[in-house]
N, C-alpha and C positions, 0 to 999 in steps of 0.2 A: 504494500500500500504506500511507503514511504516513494519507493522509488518510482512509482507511476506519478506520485503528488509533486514529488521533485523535479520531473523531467516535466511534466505540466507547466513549473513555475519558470523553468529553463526557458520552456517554447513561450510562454506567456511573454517575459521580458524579452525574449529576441523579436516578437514580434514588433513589441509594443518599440524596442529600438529602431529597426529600421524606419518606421514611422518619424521617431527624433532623429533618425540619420535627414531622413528628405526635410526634414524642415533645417538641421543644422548646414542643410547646403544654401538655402539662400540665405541664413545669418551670415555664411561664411563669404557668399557673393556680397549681399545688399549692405552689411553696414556697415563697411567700410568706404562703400561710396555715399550711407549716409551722413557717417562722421566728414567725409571730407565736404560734403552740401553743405554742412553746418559752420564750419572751417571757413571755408570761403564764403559763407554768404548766398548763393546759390540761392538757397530756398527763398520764398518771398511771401509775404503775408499779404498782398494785394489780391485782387477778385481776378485778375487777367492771367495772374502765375499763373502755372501750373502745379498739379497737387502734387507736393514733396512725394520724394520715393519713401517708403513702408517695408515693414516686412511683411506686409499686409498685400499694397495696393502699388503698384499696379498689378494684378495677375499673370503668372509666369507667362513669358512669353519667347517665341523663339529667338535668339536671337541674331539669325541670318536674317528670316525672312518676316519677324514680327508674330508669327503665328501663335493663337491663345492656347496654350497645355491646358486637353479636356480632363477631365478625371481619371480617364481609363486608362490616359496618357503620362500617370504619374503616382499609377501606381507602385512604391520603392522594390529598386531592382527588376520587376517580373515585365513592366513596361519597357524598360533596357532593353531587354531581352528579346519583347514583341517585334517591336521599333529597328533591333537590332543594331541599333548606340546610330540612330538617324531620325533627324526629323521626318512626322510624317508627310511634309506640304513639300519644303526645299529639300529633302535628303541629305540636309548637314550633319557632318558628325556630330555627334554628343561626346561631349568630355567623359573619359571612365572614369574620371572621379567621380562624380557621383552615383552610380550605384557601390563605388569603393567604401565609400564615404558612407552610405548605409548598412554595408556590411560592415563596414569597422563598427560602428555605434549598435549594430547588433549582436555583434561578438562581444562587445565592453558590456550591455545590458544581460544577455544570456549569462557570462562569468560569473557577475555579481548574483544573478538568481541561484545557478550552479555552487557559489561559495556561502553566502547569508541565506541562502531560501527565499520564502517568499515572505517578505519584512520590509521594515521601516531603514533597518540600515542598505540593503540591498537596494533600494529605491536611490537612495542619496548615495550612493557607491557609482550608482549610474549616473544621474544626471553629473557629477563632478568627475564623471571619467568624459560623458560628454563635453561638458563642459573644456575641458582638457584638449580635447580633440577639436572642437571648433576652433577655439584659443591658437592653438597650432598653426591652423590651417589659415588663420588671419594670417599670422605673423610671417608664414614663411613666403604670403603671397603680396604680402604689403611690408614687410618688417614693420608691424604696429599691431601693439599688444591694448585694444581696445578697452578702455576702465570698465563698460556695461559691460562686462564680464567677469573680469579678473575683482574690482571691486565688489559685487554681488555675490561672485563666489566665495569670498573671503569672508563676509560674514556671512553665510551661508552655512559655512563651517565650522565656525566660532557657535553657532545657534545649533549647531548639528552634535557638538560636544556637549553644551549646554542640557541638551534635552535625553543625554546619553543614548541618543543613536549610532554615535562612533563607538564600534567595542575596548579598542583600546586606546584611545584618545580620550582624557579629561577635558574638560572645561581649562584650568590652568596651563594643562600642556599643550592644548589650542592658542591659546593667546603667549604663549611665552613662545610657539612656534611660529606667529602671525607678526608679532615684532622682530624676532629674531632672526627670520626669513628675510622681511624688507630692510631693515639696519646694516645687516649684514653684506649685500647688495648694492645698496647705499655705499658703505665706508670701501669698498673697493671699487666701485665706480669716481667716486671723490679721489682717490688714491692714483687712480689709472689718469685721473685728467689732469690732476695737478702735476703728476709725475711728465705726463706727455704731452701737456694742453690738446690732446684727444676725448672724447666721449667713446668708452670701450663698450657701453651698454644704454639701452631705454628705459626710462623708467617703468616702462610696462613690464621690465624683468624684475624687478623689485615687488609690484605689488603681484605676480603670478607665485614668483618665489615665497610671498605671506600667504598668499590662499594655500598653494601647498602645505606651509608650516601651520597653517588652522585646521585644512582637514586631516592631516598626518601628525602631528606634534613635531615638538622641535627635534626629538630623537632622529627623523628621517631627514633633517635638512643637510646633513652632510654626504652620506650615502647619494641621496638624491643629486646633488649639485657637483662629485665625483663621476657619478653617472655620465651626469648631462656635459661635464666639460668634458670628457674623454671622446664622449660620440662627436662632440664641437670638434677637437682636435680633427678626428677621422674625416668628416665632412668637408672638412675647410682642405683638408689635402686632397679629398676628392673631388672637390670643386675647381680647384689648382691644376690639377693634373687632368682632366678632362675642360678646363680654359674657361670654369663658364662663375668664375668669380663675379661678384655683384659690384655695382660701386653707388655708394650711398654717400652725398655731400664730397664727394674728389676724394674717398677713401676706396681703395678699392681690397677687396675680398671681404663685404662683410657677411659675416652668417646670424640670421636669428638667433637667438638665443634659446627664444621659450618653445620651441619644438621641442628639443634637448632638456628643458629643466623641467617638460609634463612626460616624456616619456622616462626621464629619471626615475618622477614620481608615479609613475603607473608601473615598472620594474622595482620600485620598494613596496607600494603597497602590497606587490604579488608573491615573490621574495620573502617579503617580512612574517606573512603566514605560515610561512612554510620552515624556515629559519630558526 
C-alpha cells in the first residue's frame, strides 16, 4: 500500500511540475524584458500606450510569424512532440529548451515527492528547487539575477524554517545562513574591487547566495559555494577553449555566477541526505 501511495505522490508532483516547468518558461523569457521596460521607461501610463508586457498578457504567441498558442498547442512537452519542436502556421523551430525546461522542473518536483512524500516540506523543496532553476536560466541568458525572485525566495525560506517545514533547518540556522550567505559575498566582492577596481560579481549573487543560506542553513554555504566555484573554474575554461567567452562592460570572459551557486545548492541538498 505504501508503495502504490508513494509512487502516486511521485506521479502526482511530476505532473503537477511540468505544469511549473511551462509556466517557469515564460518567467524565464518575459521578465527580464519586463524589468528592463521598467528600467528604461518603456512602459507608459497614457491611454494611447500600449498594454505593458505581463506574465499574463499578451498571450503566447509565435514568434516568427505572431501566431496565438491554442491550448492543445501547449500542452508541456507532449505538444513538443505533436508539433515536432515546429510551429504549426510558419514551421519554425521551437527552442528545446522548453520542453527541457519542463522536464527538469518535473524531475526537481517528482524527487522531492520521491524523498518527503507527499507533505508540506516536499511542496516547498519544489517550488525553491524551481525557483532555482528559473533563477539560473535568467542569469545565464541575461547575466541578471532578478530581486522578484531571489528576494521572495529568501524569505520564503526564513518563513519555511519558521513554521518547521524544513526538517533540518531551524529558524536560527535560516537567518544566520540568510546573513551569512549575503555578507559573505558582499566582503569579497568589496575585496575583488578594491583590490582590482573590477566588479568580480552582481549583486544578484549575494542575495541568491542568502536565499540558499535561509533554505539550507549556514552549514551548506561553504560546501555549496566550493561546488559552484569549481564548476565556475570548468566552465570558464570551457568557454575559453571553444572561443565563445562573453564580454560584459569591455571585460571579456564573464561567466554567471548563480547557475553555479543553485546547482551547488541542489548537489548539497541531495548529498547532505545521504551523507
Amino acid at each position: 500500500m505504501y508503495v502504490m501511495t508513494s509512487s502516486f505522490a511521485v506521479l502526482a508532483f511530476a505532473l503537477i511540475g511540468l505544469c511549473i516547468g511551462s509556466f517557469l518558461n515564460v518567467v524565464i523569457y518575459r521578465l527580464p524584458k519586463m524589468l528592463e521596460a521598467q528600467f528604461e521607461g518603456v512602459a507608459s501610463n497614457t491611454d494611447d500606450a500600449p498594454a505593458p508586457l505581463t506574465l499574463c498578457h499578451p498571450p503566447s504567441r509565435c514568434g516568427h510569424c505572431g501566431h496565438s498558442i491554442t491550448w492543445f498547442e501547449n500542452i508541456p512537452v507532449l505538444s513538443y512532440l505533436f508539433l515536432r519542436g515546429k510551429c504549426s502556421v510558419c514551421h519554425a523551430p521551437i527552442g528545446l529548451r522548453y520542453p527541457l525546461v519542463e522536464l527538469a522542473a518535473s524531475a526537481v518536483f517528482g524527487y522531492c515527492a520521491w524523498r518527503w512524500y507527499f507533505s508540506w516540506t516536499a511542496a516547498a523543496y519544489a517550488l525553491f528547487g524551481a525557483a532555482l532553476l528559473c533563477a539560473s536560466l535568467i542569469d545565464w541568458d541575461t547575466t541578471y539575477l532578478p530581486d522578484d525572485i531571489t528576494v521572495p525566495l529568501t524569505w520564503a525560506g526564513l518563513i519555511a524554517a519558521g513554521l518547521h517545514v524544513l526538517p533540518s533547518v531551524n529558524l536560527s540556522q535560516s537567518l544566520a545562513g540568510a546573513c551569512a550567505g549575503y555578507l559573505s559575498l558582499w566582503l569579497i566582492y568589496w575585496a575583488f574591487k578594491l583590490t582590482t577596481g573590477r566588479e568580480g560579481m552582481g549583486y544578484g549573487d549575494f542575495k541568491l547566495y542568502a536565499a540558499i543560506g535561509a533554505w539550507l542553513g549556514w552549514q551548506a554555504l561553504i560546501p555549496t559555494v566550493l561546488v559552484a566555484a569549481s564548476l565556475g573554474v570548468v566552465a570558464g575554461l570551457l568557454l575559453k577553449w571553444t572561443h565563445q567567452e562573453r564580454q560584459i562592460d569591455g571585460v571579456t570572459g564573464y561567466i554567471p555566477f548563480g547557475p553555479f551557486l543553485a546547482f551547488g545548492a541542489a548537489l548539497e541538498l541531495i548529498t547532505s541526505w545521504q551523507l
